[in-house]
C-alpha positions in Angstrom: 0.0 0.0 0.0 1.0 3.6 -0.7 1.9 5.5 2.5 2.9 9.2 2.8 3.9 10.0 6.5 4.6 13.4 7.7 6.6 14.5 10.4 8.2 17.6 12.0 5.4 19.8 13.0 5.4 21.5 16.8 4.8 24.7 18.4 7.0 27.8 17.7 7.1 31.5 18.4 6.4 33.5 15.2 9.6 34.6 13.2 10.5 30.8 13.9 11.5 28.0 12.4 10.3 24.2 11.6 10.8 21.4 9.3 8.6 19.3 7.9 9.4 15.7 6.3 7.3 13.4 4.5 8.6 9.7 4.0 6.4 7.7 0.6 6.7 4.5 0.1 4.7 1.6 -1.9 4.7 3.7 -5.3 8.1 4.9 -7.9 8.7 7.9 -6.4 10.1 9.2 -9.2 6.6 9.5 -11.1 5.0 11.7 -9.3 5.7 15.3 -8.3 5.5 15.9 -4.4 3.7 18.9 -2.5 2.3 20.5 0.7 -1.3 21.5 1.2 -2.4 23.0 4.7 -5.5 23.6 6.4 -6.3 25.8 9.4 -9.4 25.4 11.7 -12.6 27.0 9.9 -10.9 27.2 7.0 -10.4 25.4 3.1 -7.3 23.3 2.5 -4.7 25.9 1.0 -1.5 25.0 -1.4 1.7 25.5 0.0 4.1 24.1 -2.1 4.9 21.6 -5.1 8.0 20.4 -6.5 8.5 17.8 -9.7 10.8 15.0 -9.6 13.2 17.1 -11.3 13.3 20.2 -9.1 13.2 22.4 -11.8 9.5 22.5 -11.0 8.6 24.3 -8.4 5.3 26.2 -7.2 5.0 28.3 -4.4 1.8 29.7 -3.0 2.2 33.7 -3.0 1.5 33.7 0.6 4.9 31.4 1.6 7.2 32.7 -1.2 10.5 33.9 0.6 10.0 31.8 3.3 9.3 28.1 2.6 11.3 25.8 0.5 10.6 22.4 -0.5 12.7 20.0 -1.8 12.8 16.5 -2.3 15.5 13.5 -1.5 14.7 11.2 -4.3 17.3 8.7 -3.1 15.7 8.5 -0.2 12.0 9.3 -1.0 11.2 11.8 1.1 10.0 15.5 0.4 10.7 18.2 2.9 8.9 21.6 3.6 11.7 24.5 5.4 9.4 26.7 6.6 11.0 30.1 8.2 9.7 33.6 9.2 7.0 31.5 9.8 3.2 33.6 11.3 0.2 32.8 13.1 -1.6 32.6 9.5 0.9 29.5 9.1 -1.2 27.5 12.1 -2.6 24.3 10.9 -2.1 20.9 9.7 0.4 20.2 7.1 -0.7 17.5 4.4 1.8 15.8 2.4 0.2 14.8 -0.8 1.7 13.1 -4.3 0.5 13.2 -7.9 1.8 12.6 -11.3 0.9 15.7 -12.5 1.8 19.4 -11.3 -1.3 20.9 -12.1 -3.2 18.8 -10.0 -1.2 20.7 -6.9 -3.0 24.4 -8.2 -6.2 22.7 -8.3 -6.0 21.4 -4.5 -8.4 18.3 -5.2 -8.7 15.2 -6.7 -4.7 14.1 -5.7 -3.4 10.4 -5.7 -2.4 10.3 -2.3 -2.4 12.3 1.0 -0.8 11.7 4.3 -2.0 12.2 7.6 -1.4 15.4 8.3 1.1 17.0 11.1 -0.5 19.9 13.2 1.9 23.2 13.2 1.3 25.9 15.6 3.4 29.5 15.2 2.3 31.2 18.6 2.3 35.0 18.2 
């Protein structure tokens, strides 16, 4: 079975620092382009981030620009999100999330495969 497992989120102070790591496993990893979605309390599931399998790809959501970075160890199949500067707007819980096409990542529904989610707090 295909598993995406996140990992890495906690409380910080704003201006802080975290990051998040996303193991995959039971599918080629090197099919499908990798991404973060969030999703506060009360609110819709936002786009964070995507990256291709050949990180000349990469999408940012306006609001994270400057601040995140994702990347991706294809050796090792993981994706990771470095999120600094980080806000209170940055509270909620991270999904990790795989699909074989970048587009799918703007859209923010119908993906291949989600993981679990890891709750990130950014105290003010």
């Amino acid at each position: 079975q295909v598993q995406l497992v996140e990992s890495g989120g906690g409380l910080v102070q704003a201006g802080g620092s975290l990051k998040l790591s996303c193991v995959v496993s039971g599918l080629t990893f090197s099919g499908y382009s990798m991404g973060w979605f969030r999703q506060a309390p009360g609110k819709d599931r936002e786009f964070v981030a995507a990256i291709s399998w050949s990180p000349s790809n990469i999408n940012y959501a306006d609001s994270v620009k400057g601040r995140f970075t994702i990347s991706r160890d294809n050796a090792k199949n993981t994706v990771a999100l470095q999120m600094n500067s980080l806000e209170p707007e940055d509270t909620a819980v991270y999904y990790c999330a795989a699909d074989r096409y970048m587009v799918t990542f703007r859209r923010g529904s119908g993906l291949e495969y989600w993981g679990q989610g890891t709750q990130v707090t950014v105290a003010s």
